[in-house]
Steps between C-alpha positions, in 0.01 A plus 500: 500500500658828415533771768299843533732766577475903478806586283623846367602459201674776273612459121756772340601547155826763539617535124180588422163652503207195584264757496495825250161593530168516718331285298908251559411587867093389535577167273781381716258542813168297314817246418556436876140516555410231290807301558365501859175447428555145308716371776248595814766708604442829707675853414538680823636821369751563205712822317577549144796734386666498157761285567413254778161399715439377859213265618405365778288154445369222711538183250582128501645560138731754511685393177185481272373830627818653372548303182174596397548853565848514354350292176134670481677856519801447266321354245309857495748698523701305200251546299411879572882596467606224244769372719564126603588330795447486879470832692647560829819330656498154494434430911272652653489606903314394740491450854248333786332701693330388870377696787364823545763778491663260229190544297438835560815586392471333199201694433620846564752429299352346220196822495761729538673458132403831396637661751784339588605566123426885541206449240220660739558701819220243670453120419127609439668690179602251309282347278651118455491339857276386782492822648163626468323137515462492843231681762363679222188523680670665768714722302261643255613317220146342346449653236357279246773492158431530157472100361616350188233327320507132545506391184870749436657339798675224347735758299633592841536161625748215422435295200238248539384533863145491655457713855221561706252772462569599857806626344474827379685711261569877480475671134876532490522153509625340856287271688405677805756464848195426723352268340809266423705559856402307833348833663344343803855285607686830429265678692523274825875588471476854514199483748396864448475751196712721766753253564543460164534855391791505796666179348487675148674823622757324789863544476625111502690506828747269742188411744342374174772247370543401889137390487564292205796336653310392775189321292740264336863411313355612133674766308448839641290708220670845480640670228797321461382153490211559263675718257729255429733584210435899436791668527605741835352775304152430497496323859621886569245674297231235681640571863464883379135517365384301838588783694342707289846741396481419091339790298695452152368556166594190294293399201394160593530162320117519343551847374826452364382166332160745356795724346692213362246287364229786390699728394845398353493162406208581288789728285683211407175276288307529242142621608373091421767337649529359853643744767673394817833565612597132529476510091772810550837395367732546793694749327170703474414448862857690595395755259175546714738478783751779434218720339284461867801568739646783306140646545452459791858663648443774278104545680722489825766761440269732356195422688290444182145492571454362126610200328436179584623529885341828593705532795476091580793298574619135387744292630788265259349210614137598453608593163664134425215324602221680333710468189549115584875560464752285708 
């Protein structure tokens, strides 16, 4: 009999973009969904950024709720970009999680992408997590959404899959967070919507990772341990937007991908041919390169507010990996 565990689980593709676009973004989340879904699986709260997502998930099938997110969601985005192959590094991460501050942990961290990645001054401002799933009775969130039809929801899903009506779909395409998490067990966790607006704004402290030491001998889940492989760099821009002292003006990854793949790859194909910059000749993609970073120092000697940075900032790496160059 295979064992039901709570594991966090993260996947991160560093050499280049997973996802370039909303519509990149809301697929990869009604990927997870469903690969959940058809393994009676339960998503407890998850975080989707460019280059990488966390989950947390209670499951007895780890592996197939992975492969068939991995497979479902490259298989979409090969065909939207005209590229080939797996997406993501090989292994993915993952790590048990038991007890209460353990979970909880897990949680805040998992909610807290946005923020932790100085993409919204709040969790509750960022768009592609868990974070405004939960209480939303109690925090004034019920507005009813705008739906996608029924019968136009399998254009958002993964190829040949069946869900629930229960499951509901916004018109830009992603299935809705509270219908497809495990509310209620998250809920119990948090025991109160105040609690849980406390755990969303805490500063992770010592007390904290003494409590986890005491529940049991599992990995501690900080910063360190879960972001397992970035370089010191981000773990110092992560450390930095937690206590709330980042205010920069970089362009990020899904705006810089909008200018690459909107507006300049375009330049480079006939108006009936397919556009994508995986069909850019490498030599072309440096092109792109040196035309982007020589634009944007200029914008930031001279202060530009024109051109395509308007006073925005990129960084070298950014650069490489929205241009899918090594």
């Amino acid at each position: 009999m295979k064992k039901t565990g709570v594991y966090h689980v993260c996947l991160s593709s560093h050499d280049e973009v997973m996802f370039r676009s909303t519509a990149d973004l809301n697929m990869g989340f009604n990927c997870l969904a469903v690969a959940t879904l058809y393994t009676d699986s339960h998503l407890l709260a998850e975080g989707f950024m460019t280059t990488h997502y966390h989950f947390l998930l209670r499951t007895s099938s780890l592996r197939e709720v992975m492969f068939r997110c991995r497979y479902a969601y490259a298989r979409y985005f090969n065909t939207k970009y005209h590229r080939s192959g797996s997406i993501g590094e090989k292994r993915y991460f993952w790590l048990e999680i038991d007890g209460l501050y353990h979970t909880l942990s897990a949680l805040n961290y998992v909610i807290r992408q946005g923020l932790h990645h100085g993409l919204a001054i709040t969790p509750f401002g960022y768009p592609h997590c868990s974070a405004n799933a939960f209480f939303r009775s109690d925090l004034g969130k019920n507005e009813s959404p705008q739906l996608m039809p029924e019968w136009n929801r399998y254009k958002y899903l993964p190829a040949n899959v069946k869900i629930p009506e229960k499951y509901r779909m916004s018109a830009q395409g992603a299935l809705l967070r509270e219908d497809v998490l495990d509310i209620a067990l998250v809920e119990q966790y948090y025991v109160s919507p105040r609690n849980y607006m406390y755990q969303m704004n805490k500063i992770v402290d010592e007390k904290e990772i003494e409590k986890q030491k005491e529940e049991n001998s599992l990995p501690l889940v900080t910063i360190d341990t879960i972001e397992t492989g970035v370089t010191d760099v981000v773990l110092k821009e992560i450390r930095t937007t937690d206590l709330d002292k980042l205010r920069r003006r970089n362009m990020t990854d899904l705006e810089l991908c909008s200018l690459i793949d909107d507006k300049l790859v375009p330049r480079y194909f006939k108006e009936d041919e397919d556009k994508s910059i995986y069909l850019l000749p490498f030599a072309q993609r440096i092109e792109l390169y040196d035309l982007l970073w020589d634009e944007c120092y200029r914008a930031r000697i001279q202060r530009n507010a024109d051109g395509f940075f308007a006073n925005r900032y990129i960084t070298e790496a950014q650069l490489k990996r929205c241009l899918c160059l090594p």
